[in-house]
MDAnalysis code that builds the backbone (N, CA, C; Angstrom):
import MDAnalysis as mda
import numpy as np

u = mda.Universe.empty(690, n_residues=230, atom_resindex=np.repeat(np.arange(230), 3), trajectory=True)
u.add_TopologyAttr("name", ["N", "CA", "C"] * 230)
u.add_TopologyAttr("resid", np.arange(1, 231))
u.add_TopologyAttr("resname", ["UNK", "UNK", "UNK", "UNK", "UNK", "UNK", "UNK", "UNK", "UNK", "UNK", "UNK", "UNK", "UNK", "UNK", "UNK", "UNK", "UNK", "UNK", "UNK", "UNK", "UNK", "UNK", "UNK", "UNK", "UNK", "UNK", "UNK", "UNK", "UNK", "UNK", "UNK", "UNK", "UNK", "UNK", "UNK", "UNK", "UNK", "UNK", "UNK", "UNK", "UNK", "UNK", "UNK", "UNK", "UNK", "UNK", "UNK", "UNK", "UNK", "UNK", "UNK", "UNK", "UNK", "UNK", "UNK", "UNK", "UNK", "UNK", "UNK", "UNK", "UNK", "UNK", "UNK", "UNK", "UNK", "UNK", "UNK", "UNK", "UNK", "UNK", "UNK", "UNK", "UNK", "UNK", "UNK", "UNK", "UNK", "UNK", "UNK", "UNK", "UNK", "UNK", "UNK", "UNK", "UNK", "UNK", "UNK", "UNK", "UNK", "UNK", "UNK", "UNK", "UNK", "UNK", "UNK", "UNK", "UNK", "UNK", "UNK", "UNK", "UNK", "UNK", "UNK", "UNK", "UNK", "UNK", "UNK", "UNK", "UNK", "UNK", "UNK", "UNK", "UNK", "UNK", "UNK", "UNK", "UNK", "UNK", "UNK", "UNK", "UNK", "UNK", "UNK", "UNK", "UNK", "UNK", "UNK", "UNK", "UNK", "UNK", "UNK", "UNK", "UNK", "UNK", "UNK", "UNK", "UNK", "UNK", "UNK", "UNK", "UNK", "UNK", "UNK", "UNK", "UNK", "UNK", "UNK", "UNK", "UNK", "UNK", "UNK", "UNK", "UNK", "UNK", "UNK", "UNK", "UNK", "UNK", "UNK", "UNK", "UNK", "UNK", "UNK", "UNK", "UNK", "UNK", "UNK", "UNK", "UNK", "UNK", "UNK", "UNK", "UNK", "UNK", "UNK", "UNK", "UNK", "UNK", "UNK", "UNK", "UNK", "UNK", "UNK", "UNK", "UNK", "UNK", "UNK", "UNK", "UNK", "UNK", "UNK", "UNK", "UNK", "UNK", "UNK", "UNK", "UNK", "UNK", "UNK", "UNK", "UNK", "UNK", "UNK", "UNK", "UNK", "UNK", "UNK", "UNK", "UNK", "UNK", "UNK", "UNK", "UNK", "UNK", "UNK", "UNK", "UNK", "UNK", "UNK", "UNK", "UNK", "UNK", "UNK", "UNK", "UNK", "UNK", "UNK", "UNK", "UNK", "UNK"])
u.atoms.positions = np.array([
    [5.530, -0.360, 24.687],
    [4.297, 0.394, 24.473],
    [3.745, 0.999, 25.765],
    [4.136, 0.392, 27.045],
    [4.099, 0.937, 28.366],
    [4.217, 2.346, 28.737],
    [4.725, 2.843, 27.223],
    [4.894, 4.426, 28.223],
    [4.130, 5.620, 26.621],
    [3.382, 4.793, 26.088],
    [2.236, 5.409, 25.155],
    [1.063, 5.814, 26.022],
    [0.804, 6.914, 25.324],
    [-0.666, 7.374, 26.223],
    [-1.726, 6.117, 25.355],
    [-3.438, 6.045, 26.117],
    [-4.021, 5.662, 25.426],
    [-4.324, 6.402, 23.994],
    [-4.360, 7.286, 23.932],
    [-4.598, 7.658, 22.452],
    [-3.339, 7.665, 21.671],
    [-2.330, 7.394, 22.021],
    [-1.151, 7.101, 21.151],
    [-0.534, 5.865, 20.829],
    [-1.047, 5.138, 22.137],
    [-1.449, 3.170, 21.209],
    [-2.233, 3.532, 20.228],
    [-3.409, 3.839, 20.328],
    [-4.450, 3.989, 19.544],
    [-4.056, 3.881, 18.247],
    [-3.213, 4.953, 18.422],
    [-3.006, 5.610, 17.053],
    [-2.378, 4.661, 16.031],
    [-1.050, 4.233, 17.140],
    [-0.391, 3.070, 16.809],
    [-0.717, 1.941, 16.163],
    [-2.088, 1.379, 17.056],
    [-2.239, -0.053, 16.035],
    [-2.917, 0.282, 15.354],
    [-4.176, 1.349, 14.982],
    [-4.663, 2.410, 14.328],
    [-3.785, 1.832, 12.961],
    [-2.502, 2.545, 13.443],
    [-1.590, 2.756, 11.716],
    [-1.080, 1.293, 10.999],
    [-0.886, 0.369, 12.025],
    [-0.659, -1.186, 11.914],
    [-1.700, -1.390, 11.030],
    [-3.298, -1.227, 11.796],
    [-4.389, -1.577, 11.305],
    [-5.048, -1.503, 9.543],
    [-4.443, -0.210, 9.465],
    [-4.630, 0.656, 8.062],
    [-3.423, 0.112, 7.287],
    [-2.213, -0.047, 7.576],
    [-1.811, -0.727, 6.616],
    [-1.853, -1.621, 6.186],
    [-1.833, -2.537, 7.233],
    [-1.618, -4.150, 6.619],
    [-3.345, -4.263, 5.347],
    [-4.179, -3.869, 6.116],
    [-5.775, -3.771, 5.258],
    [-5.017, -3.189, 4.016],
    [-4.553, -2.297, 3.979],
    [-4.120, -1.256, 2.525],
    [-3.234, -1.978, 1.881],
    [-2.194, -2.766, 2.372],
    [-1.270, -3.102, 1.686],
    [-1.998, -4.718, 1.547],
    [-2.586, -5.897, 2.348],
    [-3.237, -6.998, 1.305],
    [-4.359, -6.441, 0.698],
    [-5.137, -5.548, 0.517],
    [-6.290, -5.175, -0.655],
    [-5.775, -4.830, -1.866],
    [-4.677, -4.559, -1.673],
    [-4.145, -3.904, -3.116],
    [-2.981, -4.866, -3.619],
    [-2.485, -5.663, -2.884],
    [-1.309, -6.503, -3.572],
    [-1.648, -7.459, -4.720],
    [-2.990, -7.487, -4.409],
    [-3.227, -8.565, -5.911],
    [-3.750, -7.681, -7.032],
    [-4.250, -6.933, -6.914],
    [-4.476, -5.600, -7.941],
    [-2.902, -5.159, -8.498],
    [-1.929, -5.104, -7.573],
    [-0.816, -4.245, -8.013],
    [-0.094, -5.327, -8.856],
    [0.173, -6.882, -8.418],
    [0.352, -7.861, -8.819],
    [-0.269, -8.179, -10.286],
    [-1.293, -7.974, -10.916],
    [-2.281, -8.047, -12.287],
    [-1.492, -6.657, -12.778],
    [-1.356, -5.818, -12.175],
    [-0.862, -4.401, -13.401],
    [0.398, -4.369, -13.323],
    [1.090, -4.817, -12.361],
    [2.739, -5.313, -12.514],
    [2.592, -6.127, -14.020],
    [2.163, -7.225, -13.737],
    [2.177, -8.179, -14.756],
    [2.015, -7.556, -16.085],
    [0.818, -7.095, -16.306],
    [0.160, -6.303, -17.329],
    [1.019, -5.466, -18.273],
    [1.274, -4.565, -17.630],
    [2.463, -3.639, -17.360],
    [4.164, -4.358, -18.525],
    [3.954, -5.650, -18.066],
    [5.254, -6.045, -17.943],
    [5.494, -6.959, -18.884],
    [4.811, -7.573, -19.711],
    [3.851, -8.716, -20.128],
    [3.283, -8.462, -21.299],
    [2.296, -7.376, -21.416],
    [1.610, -7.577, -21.953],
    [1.854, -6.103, -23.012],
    [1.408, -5.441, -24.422],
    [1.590, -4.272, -25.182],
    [0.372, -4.099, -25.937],
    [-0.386, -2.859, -25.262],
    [-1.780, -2.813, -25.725],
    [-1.851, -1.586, -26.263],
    [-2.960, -0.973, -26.724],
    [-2.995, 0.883, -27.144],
    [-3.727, 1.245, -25.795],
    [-3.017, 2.369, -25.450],
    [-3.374, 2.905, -23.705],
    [-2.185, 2.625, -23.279],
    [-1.000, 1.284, -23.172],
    [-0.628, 1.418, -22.271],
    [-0.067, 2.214, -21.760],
    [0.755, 3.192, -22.831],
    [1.091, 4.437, -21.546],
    [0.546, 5.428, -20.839],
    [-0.686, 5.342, -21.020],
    [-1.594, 5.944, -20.254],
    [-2.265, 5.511, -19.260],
    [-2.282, 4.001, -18.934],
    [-1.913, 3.347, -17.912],
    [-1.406, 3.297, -16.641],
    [-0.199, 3.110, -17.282],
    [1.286, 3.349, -16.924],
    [1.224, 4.833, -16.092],
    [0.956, 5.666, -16.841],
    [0.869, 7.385, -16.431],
    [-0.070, 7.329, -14.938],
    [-1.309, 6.804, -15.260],
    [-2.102, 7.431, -14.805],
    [-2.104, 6.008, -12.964],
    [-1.406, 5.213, -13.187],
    [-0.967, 4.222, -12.414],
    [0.003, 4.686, -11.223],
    [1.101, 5.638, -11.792],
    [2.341, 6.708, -10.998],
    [1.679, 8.029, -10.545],
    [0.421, 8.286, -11.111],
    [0.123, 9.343, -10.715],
    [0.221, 9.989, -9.667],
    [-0.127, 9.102, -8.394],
    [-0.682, 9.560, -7.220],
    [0.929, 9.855, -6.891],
    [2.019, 9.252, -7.372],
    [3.397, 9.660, -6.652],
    [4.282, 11.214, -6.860],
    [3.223, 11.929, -7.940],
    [3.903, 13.309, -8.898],
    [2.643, 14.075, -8.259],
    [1.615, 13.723, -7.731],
    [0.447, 14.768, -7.387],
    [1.036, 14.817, -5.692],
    [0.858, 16.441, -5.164],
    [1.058, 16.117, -4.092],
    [-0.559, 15.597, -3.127],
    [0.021, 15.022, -2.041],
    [-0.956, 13.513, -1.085],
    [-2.014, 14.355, -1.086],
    [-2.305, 15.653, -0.632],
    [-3.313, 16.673, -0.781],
    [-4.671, 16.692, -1.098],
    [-3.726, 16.967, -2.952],
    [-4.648, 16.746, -3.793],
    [-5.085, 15.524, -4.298],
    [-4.495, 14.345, -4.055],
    [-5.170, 12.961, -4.120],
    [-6.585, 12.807, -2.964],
    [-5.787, 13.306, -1.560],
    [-7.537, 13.032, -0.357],
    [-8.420, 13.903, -0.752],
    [-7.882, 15.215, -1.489],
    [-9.528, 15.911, -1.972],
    [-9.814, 15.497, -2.752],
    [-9.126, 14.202, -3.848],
    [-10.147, 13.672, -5.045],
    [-10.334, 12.865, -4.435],
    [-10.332, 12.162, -3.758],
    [-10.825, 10.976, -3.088],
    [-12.050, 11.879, -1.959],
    [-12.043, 12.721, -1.806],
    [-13.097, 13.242, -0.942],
    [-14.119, 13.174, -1.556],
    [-13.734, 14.403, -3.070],
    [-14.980, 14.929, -4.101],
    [-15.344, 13.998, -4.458],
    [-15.037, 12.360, -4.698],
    [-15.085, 11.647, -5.828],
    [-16.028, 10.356, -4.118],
    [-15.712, 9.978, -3.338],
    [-15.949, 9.544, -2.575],
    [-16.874, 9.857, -1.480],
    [-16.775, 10.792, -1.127],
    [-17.500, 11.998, 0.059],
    [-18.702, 11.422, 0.194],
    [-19.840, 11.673, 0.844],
    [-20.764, 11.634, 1.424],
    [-21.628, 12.393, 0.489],
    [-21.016, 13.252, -0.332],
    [-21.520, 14.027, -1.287],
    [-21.264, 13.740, -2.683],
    [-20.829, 12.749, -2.955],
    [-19.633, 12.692, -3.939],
    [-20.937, 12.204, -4.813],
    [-20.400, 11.848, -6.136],
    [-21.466, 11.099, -6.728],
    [-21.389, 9.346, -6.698],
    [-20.051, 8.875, -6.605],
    [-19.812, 7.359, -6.172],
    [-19.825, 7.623, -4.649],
    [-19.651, 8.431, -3.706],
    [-19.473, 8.119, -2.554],
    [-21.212, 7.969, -2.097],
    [-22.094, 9.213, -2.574],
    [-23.367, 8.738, -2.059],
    [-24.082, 7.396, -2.443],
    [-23.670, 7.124, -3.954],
    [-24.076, 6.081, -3.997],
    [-23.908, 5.016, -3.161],
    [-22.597, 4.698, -2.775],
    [-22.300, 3.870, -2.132],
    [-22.839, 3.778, -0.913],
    [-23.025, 4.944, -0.121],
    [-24.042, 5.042, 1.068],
    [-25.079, 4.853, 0.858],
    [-26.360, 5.122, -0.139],
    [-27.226, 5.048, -0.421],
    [-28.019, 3.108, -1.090],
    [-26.861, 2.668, -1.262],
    [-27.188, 1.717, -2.185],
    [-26.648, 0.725, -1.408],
    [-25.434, 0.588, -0.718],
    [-24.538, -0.118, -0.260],
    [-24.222, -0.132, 1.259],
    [-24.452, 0.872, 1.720],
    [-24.061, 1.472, 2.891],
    [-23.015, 1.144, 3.483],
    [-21.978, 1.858, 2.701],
    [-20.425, 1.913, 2.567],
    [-19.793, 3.114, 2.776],
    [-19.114, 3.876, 3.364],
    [-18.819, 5.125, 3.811],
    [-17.442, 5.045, 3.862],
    [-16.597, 5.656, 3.116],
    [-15.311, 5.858, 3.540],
    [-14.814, 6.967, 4.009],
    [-15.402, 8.293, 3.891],
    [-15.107, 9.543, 4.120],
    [-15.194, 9.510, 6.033],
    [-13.577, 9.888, 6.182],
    [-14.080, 9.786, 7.815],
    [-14.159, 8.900, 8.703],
    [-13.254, 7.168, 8.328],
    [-13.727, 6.250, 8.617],
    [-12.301, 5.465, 8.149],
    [-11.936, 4.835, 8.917],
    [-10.278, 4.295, 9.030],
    [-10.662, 3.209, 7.748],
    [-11.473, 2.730, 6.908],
    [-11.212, 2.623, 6.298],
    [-11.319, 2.932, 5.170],
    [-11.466, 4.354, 5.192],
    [-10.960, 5.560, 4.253],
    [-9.600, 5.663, 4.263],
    [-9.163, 5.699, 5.339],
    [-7.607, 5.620, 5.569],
    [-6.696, 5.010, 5.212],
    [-7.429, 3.460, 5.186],
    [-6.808, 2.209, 4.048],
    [-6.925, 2.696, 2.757],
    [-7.944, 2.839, 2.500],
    [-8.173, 3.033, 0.771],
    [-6.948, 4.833, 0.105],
    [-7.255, 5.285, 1.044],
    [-6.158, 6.330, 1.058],
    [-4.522, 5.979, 0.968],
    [-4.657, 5.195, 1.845],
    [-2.642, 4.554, 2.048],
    [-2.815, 3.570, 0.921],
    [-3.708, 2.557, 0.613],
    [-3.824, 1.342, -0.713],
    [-3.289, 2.563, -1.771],
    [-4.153, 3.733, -2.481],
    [-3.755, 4.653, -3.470],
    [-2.333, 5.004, -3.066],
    [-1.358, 5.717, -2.091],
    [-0.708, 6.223, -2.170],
    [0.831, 5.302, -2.365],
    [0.610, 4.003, -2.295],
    [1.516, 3.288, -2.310],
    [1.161, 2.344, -3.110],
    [0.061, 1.801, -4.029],
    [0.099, 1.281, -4.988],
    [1.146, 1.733, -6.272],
    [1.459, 2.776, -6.574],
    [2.625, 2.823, -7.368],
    [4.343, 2.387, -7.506],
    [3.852, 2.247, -5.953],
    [5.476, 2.067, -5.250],
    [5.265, 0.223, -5.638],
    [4.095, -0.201, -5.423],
    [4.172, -2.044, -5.393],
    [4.094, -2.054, -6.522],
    [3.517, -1.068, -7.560],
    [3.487, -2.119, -8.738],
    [4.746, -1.775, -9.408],
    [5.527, -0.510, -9.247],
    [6.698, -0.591, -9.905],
    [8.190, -1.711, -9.636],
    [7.761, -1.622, -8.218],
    [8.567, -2.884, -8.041],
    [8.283, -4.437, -8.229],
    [6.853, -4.512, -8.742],
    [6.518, -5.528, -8.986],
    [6.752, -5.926, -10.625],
    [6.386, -4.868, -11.142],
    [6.563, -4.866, -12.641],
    [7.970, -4.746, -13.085],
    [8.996, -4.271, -12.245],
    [10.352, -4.805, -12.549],
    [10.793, -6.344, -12.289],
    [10.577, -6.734, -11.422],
    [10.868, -7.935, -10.776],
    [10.247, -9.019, -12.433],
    [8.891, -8.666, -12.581],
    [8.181, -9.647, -13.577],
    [9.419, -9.610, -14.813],
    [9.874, -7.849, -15.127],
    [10.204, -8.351, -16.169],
    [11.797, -8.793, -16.284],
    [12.375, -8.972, -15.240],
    [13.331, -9.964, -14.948],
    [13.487, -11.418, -15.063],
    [12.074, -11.682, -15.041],
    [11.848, -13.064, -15.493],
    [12.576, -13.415, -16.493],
    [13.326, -14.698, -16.693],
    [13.594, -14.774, -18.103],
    [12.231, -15.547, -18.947],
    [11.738, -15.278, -20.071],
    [10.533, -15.042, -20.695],
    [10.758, -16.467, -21.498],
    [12.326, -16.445, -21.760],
    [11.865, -18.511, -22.239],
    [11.391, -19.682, -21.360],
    [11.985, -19.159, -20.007],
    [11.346, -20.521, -19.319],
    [9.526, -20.509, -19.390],
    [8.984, -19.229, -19.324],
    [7.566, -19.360, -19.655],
    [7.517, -19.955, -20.890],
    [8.351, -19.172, -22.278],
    [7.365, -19.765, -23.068],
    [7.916, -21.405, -23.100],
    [9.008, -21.992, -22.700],
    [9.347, -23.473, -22.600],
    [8.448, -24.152, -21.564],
    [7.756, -23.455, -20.466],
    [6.431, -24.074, -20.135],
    [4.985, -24.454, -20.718],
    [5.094, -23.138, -21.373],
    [4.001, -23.053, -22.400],
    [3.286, -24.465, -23.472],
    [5.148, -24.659, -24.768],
    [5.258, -25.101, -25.196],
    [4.921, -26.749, -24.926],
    [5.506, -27.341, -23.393],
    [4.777, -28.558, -22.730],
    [3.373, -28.485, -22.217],
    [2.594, -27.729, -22.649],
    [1.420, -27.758, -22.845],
    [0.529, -27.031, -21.379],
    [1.718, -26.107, -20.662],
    [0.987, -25.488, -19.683],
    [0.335, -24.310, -20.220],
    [-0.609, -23.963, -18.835],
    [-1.804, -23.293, -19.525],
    [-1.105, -22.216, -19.008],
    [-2.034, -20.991, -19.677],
    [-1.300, -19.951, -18.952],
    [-1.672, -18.955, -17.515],
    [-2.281, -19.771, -16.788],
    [-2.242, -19.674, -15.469],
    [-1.098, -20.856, -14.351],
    [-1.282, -21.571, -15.426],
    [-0.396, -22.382, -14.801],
    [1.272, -21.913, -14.443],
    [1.558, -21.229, -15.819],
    [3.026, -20.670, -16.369],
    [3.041, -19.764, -15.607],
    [1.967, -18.663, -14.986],
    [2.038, -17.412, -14.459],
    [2.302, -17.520, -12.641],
    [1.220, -18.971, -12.138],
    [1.615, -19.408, -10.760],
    [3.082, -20.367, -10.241],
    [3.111, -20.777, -11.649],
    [4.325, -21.971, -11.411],
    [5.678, -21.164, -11.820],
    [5.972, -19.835, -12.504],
    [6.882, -19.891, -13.392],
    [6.756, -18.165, -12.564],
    [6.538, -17.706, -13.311],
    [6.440, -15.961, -13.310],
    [6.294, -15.790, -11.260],
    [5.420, -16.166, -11.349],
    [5.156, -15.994, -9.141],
    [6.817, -16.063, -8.425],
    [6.883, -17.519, -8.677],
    [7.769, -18.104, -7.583],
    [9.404, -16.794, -8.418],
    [9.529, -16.378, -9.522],
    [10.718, -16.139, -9.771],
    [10.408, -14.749, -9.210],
    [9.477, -14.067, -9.697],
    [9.027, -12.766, -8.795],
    [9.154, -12.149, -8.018],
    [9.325, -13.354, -6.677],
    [8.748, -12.961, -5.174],
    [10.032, -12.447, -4.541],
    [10.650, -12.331, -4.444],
    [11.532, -10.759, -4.006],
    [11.081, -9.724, -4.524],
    [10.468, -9.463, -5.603],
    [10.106, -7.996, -6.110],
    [8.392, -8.123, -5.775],
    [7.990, -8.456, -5.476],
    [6.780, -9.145, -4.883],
    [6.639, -8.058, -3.318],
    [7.465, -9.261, -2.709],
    [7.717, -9.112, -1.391],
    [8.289, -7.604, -1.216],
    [9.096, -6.868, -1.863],
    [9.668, -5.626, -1.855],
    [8.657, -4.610, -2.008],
    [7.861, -4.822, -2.860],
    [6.735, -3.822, -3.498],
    [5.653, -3.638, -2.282],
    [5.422, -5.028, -1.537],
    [4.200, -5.167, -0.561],
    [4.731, -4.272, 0.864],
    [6.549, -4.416, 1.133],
    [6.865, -3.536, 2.152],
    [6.663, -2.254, 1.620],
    [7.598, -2.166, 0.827],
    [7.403, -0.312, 0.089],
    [6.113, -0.010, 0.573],
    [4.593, -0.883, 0.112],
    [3.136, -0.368, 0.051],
    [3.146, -0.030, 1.953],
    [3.611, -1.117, 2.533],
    [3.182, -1.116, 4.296],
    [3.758, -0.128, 4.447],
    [5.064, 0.227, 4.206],
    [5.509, 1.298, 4.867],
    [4.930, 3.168, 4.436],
    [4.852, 2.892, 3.205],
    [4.029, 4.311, 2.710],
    [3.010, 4.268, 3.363],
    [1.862, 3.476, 3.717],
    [0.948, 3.054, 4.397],
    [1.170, 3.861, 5.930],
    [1.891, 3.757, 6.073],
    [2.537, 3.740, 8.175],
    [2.979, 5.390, 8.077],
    [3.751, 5.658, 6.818],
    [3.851, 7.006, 6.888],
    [2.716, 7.802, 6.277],
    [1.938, 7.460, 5.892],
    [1.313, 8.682, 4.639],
    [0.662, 9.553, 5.942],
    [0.267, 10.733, 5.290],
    [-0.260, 12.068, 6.052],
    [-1.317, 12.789, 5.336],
    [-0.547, 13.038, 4.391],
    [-1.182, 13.890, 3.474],
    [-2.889, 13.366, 2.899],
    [-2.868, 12.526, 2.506],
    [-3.623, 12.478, 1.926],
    [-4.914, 11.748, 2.920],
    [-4.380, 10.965, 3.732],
    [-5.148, 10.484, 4.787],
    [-5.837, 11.838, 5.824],
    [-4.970, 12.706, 5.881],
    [-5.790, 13.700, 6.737],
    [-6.563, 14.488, 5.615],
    [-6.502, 14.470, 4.657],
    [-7.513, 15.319, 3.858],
    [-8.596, 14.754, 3.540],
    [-8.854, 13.205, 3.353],
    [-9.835, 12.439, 2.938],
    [-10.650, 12.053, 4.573],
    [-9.654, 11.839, 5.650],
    [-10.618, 11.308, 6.855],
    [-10.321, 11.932, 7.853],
    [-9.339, 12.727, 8.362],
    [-9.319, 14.269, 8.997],
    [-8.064, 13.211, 10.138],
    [-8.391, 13.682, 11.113],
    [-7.553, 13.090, 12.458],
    [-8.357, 13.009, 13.527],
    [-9.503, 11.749, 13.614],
    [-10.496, 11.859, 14.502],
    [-10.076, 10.554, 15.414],
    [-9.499, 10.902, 17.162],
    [-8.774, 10.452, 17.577],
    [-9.361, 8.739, 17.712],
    [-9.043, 7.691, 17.865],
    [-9.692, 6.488, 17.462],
    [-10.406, 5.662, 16.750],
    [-10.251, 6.756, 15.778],
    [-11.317, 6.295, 14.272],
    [-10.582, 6.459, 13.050],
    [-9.776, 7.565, 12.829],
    [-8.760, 8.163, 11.867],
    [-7.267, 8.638, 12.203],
    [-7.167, 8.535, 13.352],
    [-5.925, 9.531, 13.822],
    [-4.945, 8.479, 13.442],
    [-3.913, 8.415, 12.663],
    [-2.821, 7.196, 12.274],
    [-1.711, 7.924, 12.873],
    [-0.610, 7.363, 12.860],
    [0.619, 7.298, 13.636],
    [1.106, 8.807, 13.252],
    [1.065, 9.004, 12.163],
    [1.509, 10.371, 11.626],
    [0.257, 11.593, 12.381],
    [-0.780, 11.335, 11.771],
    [-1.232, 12.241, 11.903],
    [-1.398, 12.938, 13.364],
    [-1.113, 11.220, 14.603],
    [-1.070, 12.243, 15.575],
    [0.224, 12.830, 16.172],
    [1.537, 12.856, 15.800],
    [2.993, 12.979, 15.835],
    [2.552, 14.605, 15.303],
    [1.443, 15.445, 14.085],
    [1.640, 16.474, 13.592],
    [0.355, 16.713, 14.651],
    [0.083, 16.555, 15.605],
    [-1.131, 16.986, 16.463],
    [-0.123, 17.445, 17.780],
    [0.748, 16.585, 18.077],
    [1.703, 17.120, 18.842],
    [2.390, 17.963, 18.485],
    [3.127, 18.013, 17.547],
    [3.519, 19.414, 16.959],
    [3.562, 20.551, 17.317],
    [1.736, 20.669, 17.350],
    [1.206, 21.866, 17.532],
    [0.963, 22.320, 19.069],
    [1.850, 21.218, 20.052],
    [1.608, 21.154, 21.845],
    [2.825, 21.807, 22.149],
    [2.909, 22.989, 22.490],
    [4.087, 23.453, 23.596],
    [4.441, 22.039, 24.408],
    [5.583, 22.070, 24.079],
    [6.685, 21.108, 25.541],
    [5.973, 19.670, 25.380],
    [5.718, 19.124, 23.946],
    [5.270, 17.700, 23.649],
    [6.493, 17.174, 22.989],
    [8.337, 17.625, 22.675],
    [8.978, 17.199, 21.723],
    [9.037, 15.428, 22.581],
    [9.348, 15.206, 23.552],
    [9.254, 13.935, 24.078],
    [8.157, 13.099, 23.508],
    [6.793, 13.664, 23.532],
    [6.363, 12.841, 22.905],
    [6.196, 12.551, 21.601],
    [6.189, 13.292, 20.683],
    [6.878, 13.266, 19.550],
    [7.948, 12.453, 18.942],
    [8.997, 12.398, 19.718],
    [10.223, 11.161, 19.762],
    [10.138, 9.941, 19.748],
    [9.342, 10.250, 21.123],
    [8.671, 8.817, 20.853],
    [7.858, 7.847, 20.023],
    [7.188, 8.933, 19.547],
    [6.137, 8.504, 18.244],
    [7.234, 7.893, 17.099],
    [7.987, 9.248, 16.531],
    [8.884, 9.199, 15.563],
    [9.886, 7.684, 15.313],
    [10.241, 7.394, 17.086],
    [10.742, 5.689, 17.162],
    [10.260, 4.831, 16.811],
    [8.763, 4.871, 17.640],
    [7.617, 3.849, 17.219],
    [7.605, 3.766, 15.628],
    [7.374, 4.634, 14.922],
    [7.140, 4.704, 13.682],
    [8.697, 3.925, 13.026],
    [9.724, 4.768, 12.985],
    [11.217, 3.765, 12.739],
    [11.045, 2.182, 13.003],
    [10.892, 1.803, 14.068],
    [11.217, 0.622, 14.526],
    [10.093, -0.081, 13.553],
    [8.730, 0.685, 13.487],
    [7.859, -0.671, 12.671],
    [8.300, -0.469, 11.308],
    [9.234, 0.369, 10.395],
    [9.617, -0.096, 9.187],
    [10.784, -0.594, 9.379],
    [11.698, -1.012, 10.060],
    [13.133, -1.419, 10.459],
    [12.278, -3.017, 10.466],
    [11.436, -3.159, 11.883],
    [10.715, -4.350, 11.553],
    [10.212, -4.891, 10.096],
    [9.453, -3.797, 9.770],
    [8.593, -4.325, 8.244],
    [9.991, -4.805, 7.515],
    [11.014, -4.389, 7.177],
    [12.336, -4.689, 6.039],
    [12.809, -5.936, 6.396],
    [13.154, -5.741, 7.988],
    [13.607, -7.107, 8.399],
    [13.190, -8.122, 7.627],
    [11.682, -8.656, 8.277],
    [10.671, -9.664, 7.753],
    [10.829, -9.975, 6.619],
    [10.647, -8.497, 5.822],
    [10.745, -8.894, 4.187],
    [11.574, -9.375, 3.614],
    [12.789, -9.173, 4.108],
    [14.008, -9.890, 4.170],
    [14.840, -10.991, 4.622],
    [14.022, -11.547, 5.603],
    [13.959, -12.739, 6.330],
    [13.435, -14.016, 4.607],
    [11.890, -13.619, 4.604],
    [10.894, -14.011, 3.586],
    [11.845, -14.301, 2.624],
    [12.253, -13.308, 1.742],
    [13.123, -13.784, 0.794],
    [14.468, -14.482, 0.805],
    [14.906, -14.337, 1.984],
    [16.050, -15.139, 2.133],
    [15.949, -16.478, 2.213],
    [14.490, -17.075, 2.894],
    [14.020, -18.262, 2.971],
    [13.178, -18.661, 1.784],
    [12.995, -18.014, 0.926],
    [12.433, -18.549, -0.148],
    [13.478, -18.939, -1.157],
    [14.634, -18.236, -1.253],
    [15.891, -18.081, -2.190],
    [16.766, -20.066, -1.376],
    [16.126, -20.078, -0.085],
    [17.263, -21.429, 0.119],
    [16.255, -22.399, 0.041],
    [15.303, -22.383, -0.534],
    [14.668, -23.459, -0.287],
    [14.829, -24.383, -1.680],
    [14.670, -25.811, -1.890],
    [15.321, -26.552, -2.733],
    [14.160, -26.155, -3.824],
    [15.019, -25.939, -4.860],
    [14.092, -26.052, -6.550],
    [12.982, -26.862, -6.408],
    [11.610, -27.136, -6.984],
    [11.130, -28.529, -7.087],
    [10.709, -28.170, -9.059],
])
């Protein structure tokens, strides 16, 4: 990190910062509609379902201007929230979370909601049947068989997180130590005559922390897969 400017650490743990927030705020949300999803057959659900993938068929764009209009300072939930709460996301890194949480919640829950329904569904209901409850069946039974698709869904979320652009610069702009994430300042250089060096460098930084993020995740499951039955 020795040869980052200060505003390009910044940016750096900046983008660390915003994900990891984005990716645990939303893993237990994505975790309930995985399940849901997977589990469960209601009227709506494919509209659900639809409106759950959305943000991955809209381009990032037009997700930070609904999250602007809908959030903003002007918005009608966003003033409230200032007004009532004094909560501000417009402009404010953790707008940026809530921006990267949306843009990669589809990515966790689809891999989460596959993984669930891999489960095989008799050992629940043969838990059931011995008189477990059904939180019990869902932490003891459904979790532990899960957690590779778990664990897969939560990198997918970090790493969309580390890359997103789009939608993060439309909802909180690129305000250098407050909003500027790893991407957004890599497309600030861009725009610098005779910056491709630094650029490269960014572009590594950015590689190496999802090469890292997979590792881990992969570490995680490998050590969960040897550990003895109980």
């Amino acid at each position: 990190m020795s040869a980052l400017s200060a505003d390009e650490l910044s940016a750096v743990l900046l983008s660390l910062k915003v994900a990891t927030v984005a990716t645990l705020a939303s893993l237990p949300f994505a975790i309930a509609i995985g399940w849901l999803l997977a589990r469960r057959r209601f009227p709506g659900r494919l509209l659900v379902d639809a409106l759950v993938h959305l943000p991955l068929v809209l381009p990032p764009v037009v997700t930070g201007y609904a999250l602007l209009v809908t959030l903003g300072r002007r918005g009608t939930v966003g003033a409230w929230l200032h007004d009532v709460l004094g909560i501000t996301f417009a402009f404010r890194w953790t707008g940026a979370a809530l921006a990267c949480a949306v843009m990669g919640f589809p990515l966790m829950v689809r891999a989460i909601r596959l993984s669930i329904e891999g489960v095989d569904r008799r050992l629940e209901n043969a838990a059931s049947t011995l008189g477990a409850s059904p939180w019990r069946v869902f932490t003891g039974i459904t979790l532990p068989l899960a957690w590779p698709g778990i664990v897969a869904g939560a990198v997918l979320g970090f790493a969309k997180a580390v890359g997103e652009f789009g939608a993060t610069i439309t909802f909180v702009s690129s305000i250098p130590g407050e909003t500027q994430t790893l991407s957004s300042a890599i497309y600030g250089l861009l725009q610098v005559p005779g910056a491709e060096s630094r650029v490269w460098l960014l572009c590594g930084v950015s590689v190496a922390i999802s090469f890292i993020a997979l590792l881990a995740a992969e570490a995680l499951v490998q050590r969960r897969r040897s550990e003895p039955a109980t």
